[in-house]
N, C-alpha and C positions, 0 to 999 in steps of 0.2 A: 468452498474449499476444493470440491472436487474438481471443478472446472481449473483451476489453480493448480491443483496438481498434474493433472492433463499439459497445462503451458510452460510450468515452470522449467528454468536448465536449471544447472549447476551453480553456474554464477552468478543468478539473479539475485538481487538485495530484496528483504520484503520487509516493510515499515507497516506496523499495524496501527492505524489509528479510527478515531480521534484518541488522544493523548487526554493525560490525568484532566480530573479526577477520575473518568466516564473513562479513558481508556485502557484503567489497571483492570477493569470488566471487561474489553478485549480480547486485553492478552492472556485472561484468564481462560477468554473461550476459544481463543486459539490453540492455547494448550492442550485443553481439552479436545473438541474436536481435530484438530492435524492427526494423531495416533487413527482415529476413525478413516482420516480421508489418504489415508499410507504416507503424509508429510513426515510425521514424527520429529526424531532429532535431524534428520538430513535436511530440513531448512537454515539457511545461516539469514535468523531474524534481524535488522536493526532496525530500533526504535528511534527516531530520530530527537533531539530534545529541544522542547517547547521555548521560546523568548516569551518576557512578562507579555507577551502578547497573546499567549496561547500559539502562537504560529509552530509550525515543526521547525522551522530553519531549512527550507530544502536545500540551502550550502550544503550543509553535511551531507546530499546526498549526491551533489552534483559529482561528474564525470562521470558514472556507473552509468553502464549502457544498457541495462535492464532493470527497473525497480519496480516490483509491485506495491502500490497503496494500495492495503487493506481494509475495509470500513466492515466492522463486525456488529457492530451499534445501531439500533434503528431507531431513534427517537426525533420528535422536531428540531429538539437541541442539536443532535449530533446531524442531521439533514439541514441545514446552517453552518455549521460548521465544516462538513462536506464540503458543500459546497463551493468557501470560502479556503479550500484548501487545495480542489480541487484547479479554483481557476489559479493558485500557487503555484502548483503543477504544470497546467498547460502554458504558465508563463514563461517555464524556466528549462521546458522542454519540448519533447513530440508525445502524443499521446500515440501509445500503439493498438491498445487493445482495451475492451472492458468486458466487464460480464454482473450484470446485476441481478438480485434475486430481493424479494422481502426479506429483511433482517439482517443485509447482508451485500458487498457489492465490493469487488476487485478491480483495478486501472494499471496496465502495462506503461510505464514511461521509460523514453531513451533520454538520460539526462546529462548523456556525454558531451552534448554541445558539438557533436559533429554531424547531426541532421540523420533521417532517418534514409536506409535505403529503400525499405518496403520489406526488407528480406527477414525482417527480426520477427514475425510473427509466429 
């Protein structure tokens, strides 16, 4: 998270996942830690919501030119998952940035559809 808050602007979207059941754990520890890492309330969170497929629906996230996916989860299950949401991601967008850690691992995407200039880092 601190790394996060180090890159975040103002208008970026952050989607915390994996998503239920595993991702009500999450959003619980991003609430938790954010106050630690100076995010607090000045994050504007969206969680984006799963189809019977578990997928997030990245429609709902498309055109925002800054989204973080946040993975707060570290389990096999949730490293599958990831993964599997990840290449969701790079499908439907640019990958700008990442930052990984044990337990823990954040991805910038530009999911405007109008390509990256290099300049959003």
């Amino acid at each position: 998270l601190g790394y996060l808050r180090e890159h975040w602007r103002q208008e970026d979207v952050i989607t915390i996942l994996p998503r239920a059941p595993i991702g009500d754990t999450a959003k619980y520890q991003f609430r938790y830690y954010a106050a630690r890492y100076g995010l607090g309330e000045l994050v504007p969170v969206k969680t984006a919501k799963a189809d019977e497929f578990g997928r997030i629906g990245v429609d709902a996230l498309r055109g925002k030119k800054r989204v973080w996916a946040l993975f707060l989860v570290d389990t096999e299950r949730c490293a599958q998952e990831k993964a599997a949401l990840l290449q969701e991601f790079d499908a439907a967008g640019t990958r700008l940035d990442s930052f990984e850690r044990a337990g823990g691992s954040v991805y910038l995407y530009d999911l405007s559809g109008r390509g990256n200039t290099g300049d959003d880092k």
